[in-house]
Backbone as JSON, one array per atom type, in Angstrom:
{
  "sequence": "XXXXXXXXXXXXXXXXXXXXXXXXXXXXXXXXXXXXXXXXXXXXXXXXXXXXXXXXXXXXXXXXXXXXXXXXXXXXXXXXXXXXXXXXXX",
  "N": [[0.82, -1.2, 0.0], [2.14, 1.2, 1.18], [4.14, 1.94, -1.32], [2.15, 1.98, -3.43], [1.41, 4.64, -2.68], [3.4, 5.92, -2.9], [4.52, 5.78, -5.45], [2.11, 6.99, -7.01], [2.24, 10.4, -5.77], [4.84, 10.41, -7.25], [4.64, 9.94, -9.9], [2.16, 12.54, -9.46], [3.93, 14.46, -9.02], [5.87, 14.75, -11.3], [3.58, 15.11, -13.6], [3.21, 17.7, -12.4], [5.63, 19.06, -12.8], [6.03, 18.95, -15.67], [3.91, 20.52, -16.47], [4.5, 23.02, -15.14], [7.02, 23.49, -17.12], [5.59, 24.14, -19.71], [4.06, 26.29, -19.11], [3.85, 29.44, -20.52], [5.6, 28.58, -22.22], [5.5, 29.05, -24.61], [4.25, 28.52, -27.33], [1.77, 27.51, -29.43], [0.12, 25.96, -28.18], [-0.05, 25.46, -25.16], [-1.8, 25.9, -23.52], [-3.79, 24.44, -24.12], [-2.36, 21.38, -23.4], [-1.46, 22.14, -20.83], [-4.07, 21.52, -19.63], [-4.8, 19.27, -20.26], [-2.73, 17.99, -18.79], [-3.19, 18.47, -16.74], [-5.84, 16.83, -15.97], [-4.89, 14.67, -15.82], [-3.52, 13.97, -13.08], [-5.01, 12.75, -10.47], [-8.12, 13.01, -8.77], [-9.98, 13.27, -6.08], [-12.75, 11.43, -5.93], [-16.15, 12.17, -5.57], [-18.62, 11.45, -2.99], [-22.12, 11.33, -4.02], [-25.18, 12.94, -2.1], [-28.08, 11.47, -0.78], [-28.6, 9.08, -1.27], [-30.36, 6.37, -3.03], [-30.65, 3.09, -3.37], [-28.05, 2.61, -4.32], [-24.84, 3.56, -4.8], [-23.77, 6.62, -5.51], [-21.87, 8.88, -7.32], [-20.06, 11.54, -7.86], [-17.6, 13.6, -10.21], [-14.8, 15.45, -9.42], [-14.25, 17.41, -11.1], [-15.8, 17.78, -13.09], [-18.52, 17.56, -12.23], [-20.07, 15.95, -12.6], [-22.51, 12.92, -12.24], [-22.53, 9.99, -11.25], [-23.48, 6.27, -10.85], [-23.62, 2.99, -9.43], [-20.83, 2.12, -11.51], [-17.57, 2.06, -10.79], [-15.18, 4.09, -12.16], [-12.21, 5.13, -13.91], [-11.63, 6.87, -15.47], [-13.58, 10.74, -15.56], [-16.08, 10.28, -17.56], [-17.61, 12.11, -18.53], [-15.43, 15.04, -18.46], [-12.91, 13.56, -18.79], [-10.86, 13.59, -16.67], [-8.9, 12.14, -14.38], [-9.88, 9.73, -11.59], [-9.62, 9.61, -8.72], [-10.08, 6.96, -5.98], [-10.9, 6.55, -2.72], [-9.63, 4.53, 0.06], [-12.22, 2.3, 1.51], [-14.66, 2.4, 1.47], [-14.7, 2.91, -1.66], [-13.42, 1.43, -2.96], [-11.64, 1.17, -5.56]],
  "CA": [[0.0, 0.0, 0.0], [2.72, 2.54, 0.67], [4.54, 1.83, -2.21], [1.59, 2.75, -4.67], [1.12, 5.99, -2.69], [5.09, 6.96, -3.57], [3.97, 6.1, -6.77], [1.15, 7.98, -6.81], [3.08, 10.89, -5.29], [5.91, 10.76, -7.74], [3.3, 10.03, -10.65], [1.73, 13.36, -9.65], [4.96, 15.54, -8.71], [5.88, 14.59, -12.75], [2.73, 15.84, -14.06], [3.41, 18.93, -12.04], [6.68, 18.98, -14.08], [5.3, 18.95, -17.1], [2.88, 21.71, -16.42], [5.65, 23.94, -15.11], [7.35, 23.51, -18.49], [4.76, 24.33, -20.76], [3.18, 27.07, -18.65], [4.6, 30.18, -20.84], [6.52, 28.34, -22.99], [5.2, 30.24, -25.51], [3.82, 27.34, -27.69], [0.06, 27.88, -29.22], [-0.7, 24.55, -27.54], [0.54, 25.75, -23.84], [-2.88, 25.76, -22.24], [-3.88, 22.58, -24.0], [-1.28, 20.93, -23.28], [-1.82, 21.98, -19.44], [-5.35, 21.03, -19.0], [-4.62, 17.68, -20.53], [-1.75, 17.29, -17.95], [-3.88, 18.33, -15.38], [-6.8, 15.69, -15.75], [-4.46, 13.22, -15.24], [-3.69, 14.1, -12.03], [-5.74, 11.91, -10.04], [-8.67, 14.11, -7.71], [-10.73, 12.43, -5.26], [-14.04, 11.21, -6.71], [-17.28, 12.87, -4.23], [-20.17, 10.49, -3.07], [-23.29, 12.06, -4.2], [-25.98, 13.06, -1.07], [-28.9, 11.42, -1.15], [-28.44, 8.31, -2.03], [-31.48, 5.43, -2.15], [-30.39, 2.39, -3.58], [-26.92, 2.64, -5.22], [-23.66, 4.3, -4.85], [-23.66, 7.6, -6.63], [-20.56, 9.75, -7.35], [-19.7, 12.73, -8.72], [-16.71, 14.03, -10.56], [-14.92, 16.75, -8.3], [-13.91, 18.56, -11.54], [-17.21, 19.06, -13.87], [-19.5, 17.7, -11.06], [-21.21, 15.04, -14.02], [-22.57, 11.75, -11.14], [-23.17, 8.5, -11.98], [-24.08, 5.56, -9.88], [-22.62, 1.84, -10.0], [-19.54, 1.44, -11.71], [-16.24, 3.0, -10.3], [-14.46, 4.79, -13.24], [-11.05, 5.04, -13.64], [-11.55, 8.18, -15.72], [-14.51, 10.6, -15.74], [-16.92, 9.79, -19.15], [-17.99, 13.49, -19.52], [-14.16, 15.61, -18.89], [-11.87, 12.8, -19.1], [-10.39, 14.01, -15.66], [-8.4, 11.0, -13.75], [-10.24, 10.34, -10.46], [-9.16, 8.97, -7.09], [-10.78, 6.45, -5.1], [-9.47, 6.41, -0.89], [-10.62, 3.53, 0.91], [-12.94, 0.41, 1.27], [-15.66, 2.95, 0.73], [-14.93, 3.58, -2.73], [-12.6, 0.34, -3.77], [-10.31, 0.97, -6.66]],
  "C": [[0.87, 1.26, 0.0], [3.28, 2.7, -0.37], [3.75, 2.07, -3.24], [1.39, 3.97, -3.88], [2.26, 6.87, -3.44], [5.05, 6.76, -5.18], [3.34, 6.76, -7.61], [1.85, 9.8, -6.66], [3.74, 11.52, -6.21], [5.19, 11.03, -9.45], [2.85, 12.04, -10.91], [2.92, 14.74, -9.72], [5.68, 15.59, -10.73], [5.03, 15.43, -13.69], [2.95, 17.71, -13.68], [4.87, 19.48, -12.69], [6.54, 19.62, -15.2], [4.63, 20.58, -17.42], [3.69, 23.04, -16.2], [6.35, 24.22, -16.05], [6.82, 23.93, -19.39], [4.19, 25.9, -20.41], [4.02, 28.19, -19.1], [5.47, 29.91, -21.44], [6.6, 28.67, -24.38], [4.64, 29.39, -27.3], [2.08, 27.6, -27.88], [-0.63, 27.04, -28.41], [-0.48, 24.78, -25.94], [-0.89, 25.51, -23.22], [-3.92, 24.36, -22.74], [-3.71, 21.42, -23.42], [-1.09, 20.68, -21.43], [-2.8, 21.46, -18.85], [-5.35, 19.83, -19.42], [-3.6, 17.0, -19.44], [-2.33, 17.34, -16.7], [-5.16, 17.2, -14.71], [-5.94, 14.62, -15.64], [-3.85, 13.4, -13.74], [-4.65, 14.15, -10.84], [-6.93, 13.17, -8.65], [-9.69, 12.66, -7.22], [-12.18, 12.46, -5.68], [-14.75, 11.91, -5.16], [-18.25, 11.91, -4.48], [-21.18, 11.91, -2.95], [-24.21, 11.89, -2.8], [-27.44, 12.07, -2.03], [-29.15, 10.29, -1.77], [-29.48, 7.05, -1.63], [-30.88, 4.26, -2.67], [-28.54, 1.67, -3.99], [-26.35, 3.5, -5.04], [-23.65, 5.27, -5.66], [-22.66, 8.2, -6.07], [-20.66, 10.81, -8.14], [-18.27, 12.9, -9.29], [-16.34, 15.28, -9.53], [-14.4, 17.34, -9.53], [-15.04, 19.07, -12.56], [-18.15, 18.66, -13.34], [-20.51, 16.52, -11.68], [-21.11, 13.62, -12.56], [-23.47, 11.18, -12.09], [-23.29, 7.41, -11.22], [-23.57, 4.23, -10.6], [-21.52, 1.61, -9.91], [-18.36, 2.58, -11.22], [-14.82, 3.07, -11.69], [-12.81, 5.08, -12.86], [-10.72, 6.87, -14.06], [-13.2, 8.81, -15.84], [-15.16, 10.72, -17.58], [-17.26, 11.02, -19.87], [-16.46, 14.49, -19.56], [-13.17, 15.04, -18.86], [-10.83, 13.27, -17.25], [-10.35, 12.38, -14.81], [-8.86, 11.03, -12.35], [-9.56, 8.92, -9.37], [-9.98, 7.74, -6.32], [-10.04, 6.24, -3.86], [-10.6, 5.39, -0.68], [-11.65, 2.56, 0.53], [-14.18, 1.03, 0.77], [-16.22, 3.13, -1.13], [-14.35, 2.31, -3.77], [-11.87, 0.75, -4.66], [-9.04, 0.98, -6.12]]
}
């Protein structure tokens, strides 16, 4: 388990790399280029309120919930999401 967090971790400190590089690099693609590096940097999925039968989630970056299956990425902004704990499994 700790060993995928330093993964995780090093994973994200990379991406942040990346983004630092590009940001003003004067490149028409620069803010492309960033918001694509930024959805992969994993955010913590949100359980939806309110829930009667079934697990609902939300995206924490365009807020789009869906219920069921646990996504690796989300379906409507492609944004890489998180799951912590037994709550959420992945």
């Amino acid at each position: 388990m700790a060993e995928k967090w330093r993964e995780t971790i090093w994973e994200n400190e990379k991406l942040r790399e990346v983004i630092e590089y590009f940001n003003g690099y004067g490149s028409p693609y620069d803010e492309l280029i960033i918001e694509l590096v930024e959805k992969e940097i994993s955010k913590k999925v949100l359980k939806s309120k309110g829930q009667i039968i079934v697990n609902q989630y939300k995206c924490p970056n365009c807020k789009r919930q869906w219920s069921g299956s646990k996504w690796g990425y989300c379906h409507e902004c492609g944004q890489k999401l998180y799951w912590e704990g037994d709550n959420y499994g992945r």
